[in-house]
Structure formats: structure tokens, C-alpha cells
C-alpha positions in Angstrom: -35.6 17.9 -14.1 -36.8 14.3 -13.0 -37.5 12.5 -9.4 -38.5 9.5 -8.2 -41.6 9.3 -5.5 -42.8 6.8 -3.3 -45.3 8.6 -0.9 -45.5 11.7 -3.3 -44.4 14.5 -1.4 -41.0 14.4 -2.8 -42.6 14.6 -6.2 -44.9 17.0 -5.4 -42.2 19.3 -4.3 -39.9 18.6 -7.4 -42.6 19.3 -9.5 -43.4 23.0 -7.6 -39.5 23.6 -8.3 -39.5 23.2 -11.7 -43.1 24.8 -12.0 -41.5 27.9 -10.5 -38.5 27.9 -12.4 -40.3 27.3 -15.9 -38.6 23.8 -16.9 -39.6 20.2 -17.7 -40.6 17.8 -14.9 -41.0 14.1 -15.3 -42.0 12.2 -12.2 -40.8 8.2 -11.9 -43.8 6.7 -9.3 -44.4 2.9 -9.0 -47.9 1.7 -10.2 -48.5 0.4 -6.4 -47.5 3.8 -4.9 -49.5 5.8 -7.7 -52.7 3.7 -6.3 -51.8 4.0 -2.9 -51.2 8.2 -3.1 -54.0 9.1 -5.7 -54.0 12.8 -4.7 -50.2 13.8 -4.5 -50.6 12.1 -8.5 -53.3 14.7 -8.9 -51.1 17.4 -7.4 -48.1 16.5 -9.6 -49.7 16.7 -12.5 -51.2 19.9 -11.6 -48.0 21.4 -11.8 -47.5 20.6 -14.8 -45.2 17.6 -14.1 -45.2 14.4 -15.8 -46.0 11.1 -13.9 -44.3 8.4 -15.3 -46.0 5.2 -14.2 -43.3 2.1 -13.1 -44.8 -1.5 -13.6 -41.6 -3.8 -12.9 -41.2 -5.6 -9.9 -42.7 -4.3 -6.6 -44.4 -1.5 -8.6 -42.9 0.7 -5.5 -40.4 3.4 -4.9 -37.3 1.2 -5.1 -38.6 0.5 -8.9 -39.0 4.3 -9.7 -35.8 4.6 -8.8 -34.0 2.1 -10.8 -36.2 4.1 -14.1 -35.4 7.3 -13.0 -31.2 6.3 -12.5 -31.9 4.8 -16.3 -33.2 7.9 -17.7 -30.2 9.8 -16.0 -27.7 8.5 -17.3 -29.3 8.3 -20.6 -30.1 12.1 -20.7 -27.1 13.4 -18.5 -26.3 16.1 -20.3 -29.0 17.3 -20.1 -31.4 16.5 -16.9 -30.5 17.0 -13.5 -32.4 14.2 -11.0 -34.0 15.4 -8.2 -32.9 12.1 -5.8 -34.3 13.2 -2.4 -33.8 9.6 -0.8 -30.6 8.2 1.0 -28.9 6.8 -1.9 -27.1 7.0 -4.7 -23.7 8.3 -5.2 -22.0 10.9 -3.0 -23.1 13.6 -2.7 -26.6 12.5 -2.6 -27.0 11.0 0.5 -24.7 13.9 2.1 -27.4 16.4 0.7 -30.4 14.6 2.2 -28.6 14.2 5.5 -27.4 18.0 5.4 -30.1 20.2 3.8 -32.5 20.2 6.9 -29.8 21.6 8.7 -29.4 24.2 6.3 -32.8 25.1 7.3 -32.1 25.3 11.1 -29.4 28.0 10.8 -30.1 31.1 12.8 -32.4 29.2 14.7 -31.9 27.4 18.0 -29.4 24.6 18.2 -31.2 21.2 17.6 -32.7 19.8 21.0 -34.2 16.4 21.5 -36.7 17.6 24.4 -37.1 14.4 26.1 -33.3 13.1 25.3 -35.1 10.2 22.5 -34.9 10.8 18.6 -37.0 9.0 17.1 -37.6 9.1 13.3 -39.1 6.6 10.6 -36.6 4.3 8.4 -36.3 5.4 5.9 -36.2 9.0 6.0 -35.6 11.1 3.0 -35.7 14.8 2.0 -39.7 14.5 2.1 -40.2 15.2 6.1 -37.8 17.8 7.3 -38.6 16.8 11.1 -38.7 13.0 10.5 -35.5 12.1 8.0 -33.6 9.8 9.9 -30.2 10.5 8.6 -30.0 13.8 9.7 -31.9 14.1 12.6 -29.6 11.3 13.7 -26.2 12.5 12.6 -27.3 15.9 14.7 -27.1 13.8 18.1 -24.5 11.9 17.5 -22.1 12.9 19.4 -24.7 13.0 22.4 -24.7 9.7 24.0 -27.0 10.7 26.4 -29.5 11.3 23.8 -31.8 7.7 22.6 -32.3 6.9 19.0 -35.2 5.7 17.8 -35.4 4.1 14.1 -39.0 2.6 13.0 -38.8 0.3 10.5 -42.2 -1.1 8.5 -42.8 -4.7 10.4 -44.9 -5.8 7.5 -46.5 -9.1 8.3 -44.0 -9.8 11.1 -40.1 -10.6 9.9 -40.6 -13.9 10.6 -43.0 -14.2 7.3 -40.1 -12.8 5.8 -43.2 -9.8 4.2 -41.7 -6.8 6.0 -39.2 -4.1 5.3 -37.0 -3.9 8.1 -33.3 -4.1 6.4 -32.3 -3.6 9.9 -33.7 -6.5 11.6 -31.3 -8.6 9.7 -28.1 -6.3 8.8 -26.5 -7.4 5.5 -24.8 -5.2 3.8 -24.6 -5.1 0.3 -24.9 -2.2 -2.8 -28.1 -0.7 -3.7 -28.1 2.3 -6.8 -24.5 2.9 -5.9 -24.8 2.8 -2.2 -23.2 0.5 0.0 -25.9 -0.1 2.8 -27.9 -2.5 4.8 -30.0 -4.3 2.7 -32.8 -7.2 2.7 -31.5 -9.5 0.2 -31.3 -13.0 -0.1 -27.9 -15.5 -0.1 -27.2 -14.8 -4.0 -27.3 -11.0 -2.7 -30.8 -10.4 -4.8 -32.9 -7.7 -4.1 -35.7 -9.1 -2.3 -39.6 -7.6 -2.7 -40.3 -6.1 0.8 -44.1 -5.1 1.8 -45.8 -2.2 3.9 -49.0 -1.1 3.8 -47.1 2.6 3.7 -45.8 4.2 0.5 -42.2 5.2 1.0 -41.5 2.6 3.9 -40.9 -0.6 1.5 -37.6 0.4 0.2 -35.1 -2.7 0.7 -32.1 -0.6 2.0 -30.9 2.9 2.8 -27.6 4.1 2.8 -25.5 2.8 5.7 -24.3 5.4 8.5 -21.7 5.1 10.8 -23.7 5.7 13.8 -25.4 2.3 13.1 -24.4 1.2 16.4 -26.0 4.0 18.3 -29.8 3.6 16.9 -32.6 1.1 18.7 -35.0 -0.4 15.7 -38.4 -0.7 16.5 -41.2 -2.5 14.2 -44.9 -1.0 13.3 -47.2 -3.4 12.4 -47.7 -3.5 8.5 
């Protein structure tokens, strides 16, 4: 069983997974990220999982990624990845944007309180009450209902030092996803920066309510 991790939680969950179940864990993390989230390291490898450092290019969760996708499709036969972002292939992004819901069955119907969702961009499997794709898709037929999406403002996007794909809207394909993506004109993945592990992602997978959501930047 492998994952990738940014902020750690998704790998810290993967890793209690295959702890429970008895199998083999590896863990892709970027250097930067590994810094940034000493303790969720600590707690992976606790479990018994195996932290694979990533040192090429940002040293972030975009780069774990691309090693983990290298080692799947190397070892297909006979790992299964743990993707818990928006991306990839379907049915990845389907799962992160359905599972929560899973969750919520028997319980009351989702309700946004004060008619706003808001949630961080992006939003994986890591957060049940903050992924973006499916706290969104829930209220998407609501009109009357705001949403939110907070995207890392970095350094400000006119310094160009910021991760906020949406800011700028082109569209382009990202570990087999089409979706909104900060690149340059030769459609090159371009390094993003937030102070936040998980945030500085270049693009998430693209949803067809992107017409609904208001962005909002957070400094750094």
C-alpha cells in the first residue's frame, strides 16, 4: 500500500490502514513538507510505515505525487496507492469527492447553517469537514447557498509566489487530470509557494460547478 502526503494526515491515516490490516506501507512526502510536518513523520513511522523522502523540484506534495504515480505503475500488480487528493484518473477524484458523504448517511441531510460553504483549496480526503470537492458538490444545486474557496495568496499573485490556480484559470493536465492549473505559456508546471503544507499544489481537478465558487486569498 503506498500514499503520497503533503500536510501528513493523509499519510498518517494510510499508514493506520495498513498497520491494522498487517501489510506494507510506504509513504512518498516532499523534503520541504517532511520539515514543515516533523511530528505527522514521527507518527507515520510509528506505524510502521515507510517515509520515502522526495528531493526534486518543489520538495512538496505535487513532487510526492509524481514518485508515488512512478512507483504505481511500476509495481501495479502488486500495490494499490492510497491517492487521497483530487486527481488522478477516474475514479479517484470521484472517491475523494464521494467518501465523506458516505460518512454522513443516516445522519441529517448536509446543511450550510449560515447559507456560505466555505472550504480551503485544495481539499482532499484529509479533512472530512473542509474538502472542497465534496462539500461543494453537496450544495450545488442550492443557489441560495455561497461558496467559499480559499486559496494560498502566497506572496500576493502579483509576485507570481502564490498558489492560487484559480486566480488565473488555465486549464491544462496534471497526473491525468484535466484541471485548472498555474503554469506558464509552454504549459510547464510552475513552482507555487505557501507557508502551509498541502496548499502549494499547482492544480486540482476541475469541477463543473466552477462557476458557482467565490476565491478568496490568505496571506502566505
Amino acid at each position: 500500500m503506498i500514499a503520497e502526503t503533503g500536510a501528513g494526515q493523509h499519510g498518517v491515516a494510510t499508514a493506520t490502514v495498513a498497520a491494522l490490516m498487517g501489510v506494507a506501507c510506504e509513504v512518498y512526502m516532499g523534503t520541504e513538507d517532511m520539515q514543515r510536518q516533523a511530528l505527522n513523520v514521527v507518527r507515520m513511522r510509528l506505524l510502521g510505515a515507510k517515509v520515502t523522502a522526495v528531493d526534486s523540484g518543489s520538495r512538496t506534495l505535487k513532487d510526492a505525487i509524481n514518485e508515488a504515480m512512478r512507483d504505481w505503475v511500476t509495481n501495479v500488480e502488486s500495490t494499490h496507492y492510497v491517492l487521497g487528493s483530487v486527481l488522478g484518473a477516474d475514479p479517484y477524484p470521484r472517491m475523494v469527492r464521494d467518501f465523506p458523504d458516505r460518512h454522513r448517511r443516516g445522519g441529517p441531510p448536509a446543511d450550510s447553517g449560515d447559507g456560505r460553504a466555505a472550504a480551503g483549496v485544495p481539499g482532499g480526503l484529509r479533512r472530512r469537514r473542509e474538502q472542497l470537492i465534496g462539500l461543494f458538490h453537496r450544495f450545488l444545486a442550492d443557489r441560495a447557498v455561497r461558496m467559499v474557496g480559499v486559496e494560498a495568496g502566497g506572496l500576493g499573485i502579483a509576485s507570481g509566489r502564490h498558489a492560487a490556480r484559480f486566480a488565473e484559470k488555465t486549464v491544462g493536465i496534471l497526473h491525468g487530470t484535466r484541471s485548472y492549473l498555474l503554469q506558464d505559456a509552454d504549459g510547464q508546471i510552475r513552482v507555487t509557494h505557501s507557508i502551509s503544507a498541502g496548499l502549494d499544489i499547482p492544480g486540482r481537478a476541475r469541477a463543473r460547478l466552477s462557476s458557482r465558487p467565490e476565491r478568496m486569498n490568505t496571506p502566505r
